[in-house]
C-alpha positions as CSV (number, residue, x, y, z in Angstrom):
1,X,0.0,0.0,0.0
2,X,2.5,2.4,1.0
3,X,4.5,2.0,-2.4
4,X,1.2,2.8,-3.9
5,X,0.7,5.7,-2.2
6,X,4.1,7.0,-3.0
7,X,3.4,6.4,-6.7
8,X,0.1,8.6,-6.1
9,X,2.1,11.6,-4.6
10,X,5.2,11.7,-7.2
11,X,2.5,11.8,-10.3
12,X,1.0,14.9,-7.9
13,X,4.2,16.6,-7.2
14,X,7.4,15.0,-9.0
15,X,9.8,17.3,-8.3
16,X,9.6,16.3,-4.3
17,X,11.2,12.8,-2.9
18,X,8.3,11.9,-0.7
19,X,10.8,9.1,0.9
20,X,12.7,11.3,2.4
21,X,10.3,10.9,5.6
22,X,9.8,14.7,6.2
23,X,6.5,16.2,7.5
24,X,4.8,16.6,3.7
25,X,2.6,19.7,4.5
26,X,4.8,21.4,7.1
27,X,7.7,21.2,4.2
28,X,5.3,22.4,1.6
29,X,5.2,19.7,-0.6
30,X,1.4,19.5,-0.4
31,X,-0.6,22.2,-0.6
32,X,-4.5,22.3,-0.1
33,X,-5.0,21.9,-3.9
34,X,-2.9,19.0,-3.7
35,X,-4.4,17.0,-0.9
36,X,-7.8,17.8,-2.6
37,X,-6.3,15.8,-5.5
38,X,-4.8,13.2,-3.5
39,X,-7.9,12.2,-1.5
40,X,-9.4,11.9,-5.1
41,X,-6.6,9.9,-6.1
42,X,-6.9,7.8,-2.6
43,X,-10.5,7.4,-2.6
44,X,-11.0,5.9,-6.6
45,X,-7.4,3.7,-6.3
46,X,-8.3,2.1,-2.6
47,X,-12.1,2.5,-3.4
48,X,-12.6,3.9,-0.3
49,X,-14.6,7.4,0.9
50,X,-12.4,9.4,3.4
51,X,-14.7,11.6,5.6
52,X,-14.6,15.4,5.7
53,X,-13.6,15.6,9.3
54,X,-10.4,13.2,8.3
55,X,-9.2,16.1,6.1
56,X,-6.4,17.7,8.0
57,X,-3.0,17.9,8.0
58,X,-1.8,15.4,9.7
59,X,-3.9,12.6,7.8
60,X,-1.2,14.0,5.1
61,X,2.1,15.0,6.7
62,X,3.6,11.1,5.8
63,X,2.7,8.1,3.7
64,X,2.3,6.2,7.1
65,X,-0.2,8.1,8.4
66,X,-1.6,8.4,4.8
67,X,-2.0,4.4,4.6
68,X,-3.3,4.6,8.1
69,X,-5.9,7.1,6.8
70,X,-6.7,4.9,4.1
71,X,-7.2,1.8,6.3
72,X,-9.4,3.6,8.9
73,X,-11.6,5.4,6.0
74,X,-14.6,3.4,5.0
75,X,-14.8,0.8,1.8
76,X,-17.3,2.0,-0.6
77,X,-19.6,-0.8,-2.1
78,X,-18.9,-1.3,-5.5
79,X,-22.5,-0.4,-6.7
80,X,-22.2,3.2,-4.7
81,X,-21.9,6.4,-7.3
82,X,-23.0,4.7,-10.1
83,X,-25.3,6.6,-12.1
């Protein structure tokens, strides 16, 4: 997961080495636009639907607490937003 997740955040900002383990918002390597995209990113790859109240900084200063994120957040049936 965590390779996967790193994958997600070099096609969002390439010119950053998210491996580097520093804090990703705090650094500046995300910015709002960016974990907008990234949640996007998170919730169609995992197929999983990360709650308003999970959007905060820390949810997206590290891919650890990124895949924790994504484990904690809720799976989304497969039928759910088809229309």
């Amino acid at each position: 997961m965590e390779e996967k997740v790193f994958e997600i955040l070099k096609d969002i900002q390439p010119v950053y080495d998210f491996e580097e383990g520093v804090d990703f918002v705090e650094m500046g390597y995300l910015d709002s636009f960016d974990v907008v995209t990234l949640v996007g990113e998170l919730e169609e790859t995992f197929s999983i639907l990360i709650s308003a109240l999970d959007i905060v900084p820390e949810n997206f200063s590290s891919a650890k607490n990124i895949c924790a994120l994504i484990k904690k957040s809720k799976k989304v049936p497969i039928t759910e937003g088809m229309a």
